[in-house]
C-alpha positions in Angstrom: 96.7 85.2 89.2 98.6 82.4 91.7 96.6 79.1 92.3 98.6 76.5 93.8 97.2 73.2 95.0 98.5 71.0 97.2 102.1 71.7 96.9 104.8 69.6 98.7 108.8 69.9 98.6 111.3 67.8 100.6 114.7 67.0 100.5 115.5 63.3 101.4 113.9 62.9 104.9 113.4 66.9 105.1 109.9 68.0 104.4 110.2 72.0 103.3 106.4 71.9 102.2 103.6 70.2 103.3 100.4 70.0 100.8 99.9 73.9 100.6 97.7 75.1 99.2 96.4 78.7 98.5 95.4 81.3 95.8 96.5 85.3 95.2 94.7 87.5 93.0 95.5 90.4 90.7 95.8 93.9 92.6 97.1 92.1 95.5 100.3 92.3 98.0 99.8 89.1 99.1 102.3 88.3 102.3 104.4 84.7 102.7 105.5 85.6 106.8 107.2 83.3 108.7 110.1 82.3 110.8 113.2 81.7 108.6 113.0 77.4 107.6 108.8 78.0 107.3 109.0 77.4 103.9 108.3 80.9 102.0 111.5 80.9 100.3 110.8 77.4 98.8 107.8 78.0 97.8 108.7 81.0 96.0 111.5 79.7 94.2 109.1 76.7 93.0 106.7 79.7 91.5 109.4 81.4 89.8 110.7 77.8 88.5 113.6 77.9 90.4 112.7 74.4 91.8 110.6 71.3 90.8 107.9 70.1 93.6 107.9 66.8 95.1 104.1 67.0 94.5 101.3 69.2 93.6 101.2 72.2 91.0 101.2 76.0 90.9 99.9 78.1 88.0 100.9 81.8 87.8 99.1 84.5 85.2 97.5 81.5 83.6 101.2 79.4 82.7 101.6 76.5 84.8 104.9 76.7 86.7 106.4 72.7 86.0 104.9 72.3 82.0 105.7 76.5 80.7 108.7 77.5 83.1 109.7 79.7 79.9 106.5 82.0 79.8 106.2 82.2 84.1 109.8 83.8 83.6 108.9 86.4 81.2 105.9 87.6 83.5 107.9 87.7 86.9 110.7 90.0 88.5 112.2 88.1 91.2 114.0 89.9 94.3 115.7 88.2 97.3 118.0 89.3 99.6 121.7 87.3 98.4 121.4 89.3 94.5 124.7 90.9 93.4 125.2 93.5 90.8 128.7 93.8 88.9 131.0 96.1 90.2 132.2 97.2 87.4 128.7 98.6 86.1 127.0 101.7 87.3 123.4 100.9 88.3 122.0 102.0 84.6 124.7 100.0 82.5 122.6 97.3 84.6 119.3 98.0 84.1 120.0 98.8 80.2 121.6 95.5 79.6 118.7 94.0 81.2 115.8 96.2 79.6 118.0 94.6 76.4 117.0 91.1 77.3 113.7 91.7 77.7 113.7 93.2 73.9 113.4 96.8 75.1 115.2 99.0 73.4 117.4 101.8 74.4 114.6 104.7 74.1 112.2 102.7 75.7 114.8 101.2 78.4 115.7 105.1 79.4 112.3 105.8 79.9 111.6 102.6 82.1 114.4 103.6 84.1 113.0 107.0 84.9 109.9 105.6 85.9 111.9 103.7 88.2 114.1 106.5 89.2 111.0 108.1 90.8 109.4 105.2 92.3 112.5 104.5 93.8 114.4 107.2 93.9 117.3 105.7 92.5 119.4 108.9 92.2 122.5 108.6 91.9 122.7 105.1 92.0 122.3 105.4 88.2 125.6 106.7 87.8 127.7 105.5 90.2 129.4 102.0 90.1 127.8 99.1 91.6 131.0 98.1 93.6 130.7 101.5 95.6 126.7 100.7 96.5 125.7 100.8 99.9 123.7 97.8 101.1 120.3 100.3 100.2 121.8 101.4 97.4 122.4 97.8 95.9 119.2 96.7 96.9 116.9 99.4 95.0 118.9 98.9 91.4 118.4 94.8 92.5 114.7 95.6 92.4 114.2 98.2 89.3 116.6 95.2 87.3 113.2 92.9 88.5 110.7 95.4 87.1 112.4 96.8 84.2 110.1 94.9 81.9 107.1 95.6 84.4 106.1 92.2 84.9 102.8 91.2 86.0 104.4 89.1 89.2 107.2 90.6 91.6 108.3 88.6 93.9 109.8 90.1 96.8 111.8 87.4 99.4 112.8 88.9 102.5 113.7 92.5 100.2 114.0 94.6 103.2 116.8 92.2 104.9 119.8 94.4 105.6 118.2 97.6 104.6 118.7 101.1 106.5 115.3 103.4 108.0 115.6 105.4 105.0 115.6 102.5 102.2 113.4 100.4 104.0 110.9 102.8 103.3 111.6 103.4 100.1 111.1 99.8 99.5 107.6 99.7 101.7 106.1 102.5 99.9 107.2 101.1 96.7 105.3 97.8 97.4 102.3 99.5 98.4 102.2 101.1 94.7 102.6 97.8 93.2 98.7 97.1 93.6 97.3 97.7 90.7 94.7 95.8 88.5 96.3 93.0 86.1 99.6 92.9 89.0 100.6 90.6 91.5 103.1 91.4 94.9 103.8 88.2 96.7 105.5 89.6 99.8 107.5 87.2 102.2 109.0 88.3 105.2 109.5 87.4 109.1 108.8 91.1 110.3 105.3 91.3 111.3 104.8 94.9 110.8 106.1 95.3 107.5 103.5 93.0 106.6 100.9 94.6 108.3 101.7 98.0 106.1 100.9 96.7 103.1 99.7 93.1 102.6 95.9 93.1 101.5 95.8 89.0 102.6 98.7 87.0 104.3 99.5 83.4 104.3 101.3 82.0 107.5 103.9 79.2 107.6 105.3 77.2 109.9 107.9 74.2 109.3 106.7 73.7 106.1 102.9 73.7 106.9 100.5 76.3 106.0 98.6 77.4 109.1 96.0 80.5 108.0 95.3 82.7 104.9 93.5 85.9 105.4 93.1 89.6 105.6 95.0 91.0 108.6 91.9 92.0 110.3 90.5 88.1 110.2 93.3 86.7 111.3 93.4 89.2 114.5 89.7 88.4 114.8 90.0 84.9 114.6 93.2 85.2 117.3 91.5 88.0 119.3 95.1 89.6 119.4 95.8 93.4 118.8 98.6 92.6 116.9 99.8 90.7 113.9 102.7 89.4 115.6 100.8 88.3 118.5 98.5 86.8 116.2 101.4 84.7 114.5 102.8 83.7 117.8 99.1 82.7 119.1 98.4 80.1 115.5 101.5 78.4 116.0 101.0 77.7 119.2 97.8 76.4 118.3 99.3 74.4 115.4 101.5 72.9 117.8 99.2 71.4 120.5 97.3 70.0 117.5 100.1 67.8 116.1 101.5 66.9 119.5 97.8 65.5 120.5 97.8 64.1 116.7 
């Protein structure tokens, strides 16, 4: 579903991405974790065609990212943590005028945003003006306006930034539903035990390099830790001491 090979991305004398590269299949949550400046968000937006690579290429659900940015868009959702909503609109005004865009219509827009009411338990975030939203609130319309046209990719950056205990979970339990056959979850976060819930494989990075891909339980046998956190802190570390005695 992903296959990206050798993928690089710098800015001037600033390398974001160093020559990554790794593949996802379809039924996956596959995991981006990291520190905040590894690289995940970068690499993401050059999958969703946000951003041109320096080098390399990426090809998702068969389109190739640089030569058909027009048909990667139509089979991805994209979520990050910075997405507004206008006030003005109450959270199914939104998702309507976006189910329009994607050529739903408005029977078949109202019954995508039920499924989506009870996936995500949207409530009464339907009818209630985006301007009132709590952080939560604005977060779980952000993410049915991605999957309104149930694209094969989501991509979830950092989703569960700035969310409370109760919509965290709502969002956790949601990605865990995502794996199903023909769909790909790319996950990126820097909280260790979200990824740990529901990632089938993870991919670490650190300034810009990729350090491991694996299920959880290989990477904590190849670490020895109990932990995936530990894990993370005990590559790194390893990383390190190779390029220092490089």
């Amino acid at each position: 579903m992903l296959d990206i090979q050798n993928l690089s991305k710098s800015y001037g004398n600033h390398v974001a991405l160093r020559d990554v590269t790794l593949h996802a299949g379809e039924g996956e949550v596959f995991g981006l974790l990291g520190p905040n400046g590894a690289g995940k968000t970068t690499l993401l937006r050059i999958i969703a065609t946000l951003l041109r690579p320096s080098s390399g290429t990426a090809t998702l659900a068969g389109q190739d990212v640089l030569r058909e940015p027009e048909a990667v868009r139509r089979v991805i959702g994209v979520v990050n943590g910075g997405m507004g909503l206008p006030a003005r609109l109450t959270g199914r005004e939104v998702l309507r005028s976006f189910a329009g865009l994607y050529g739903l219509n408005r029977a078949q827009a109202d019954a995508r945003i039920a499924e989506l009411d009870t996936a995500l338990d949207l409530g009464r975030t339907l009818d209630v003006r985006a301007g009132e939203y709590s952080t939560g609130m604005k977060q779980k319309v952000v993410i049915a306006r991605a999957m309104i046209h149930n694209p094969q990719v989501l991509i979830l950056d950092e989703a569960a930034s700035g969310l409370d205990i109760f919509a965290r979970r709502t969002l956790l339990d949601f990605v865990s539903a995502t794996r199903q056959p023909g769909k790909l979850t790319l996950y990126s976060t820097h909280v260790m035990s979200e990824a740990e819930e529901v990632c089938d494989r993870v991919a670490i990075l650190h300034q810009g390099v990729l350090v491991t891909v694996g299920t959880i339980p290989d990477i904590l046998a190849q670490t020895g830790e109990r932990n995936l956190e530990r894990a993370f802190f005990a590559l790194v570390r390893a990383q390190g001491e190779v390029a220092h005695a490089s």
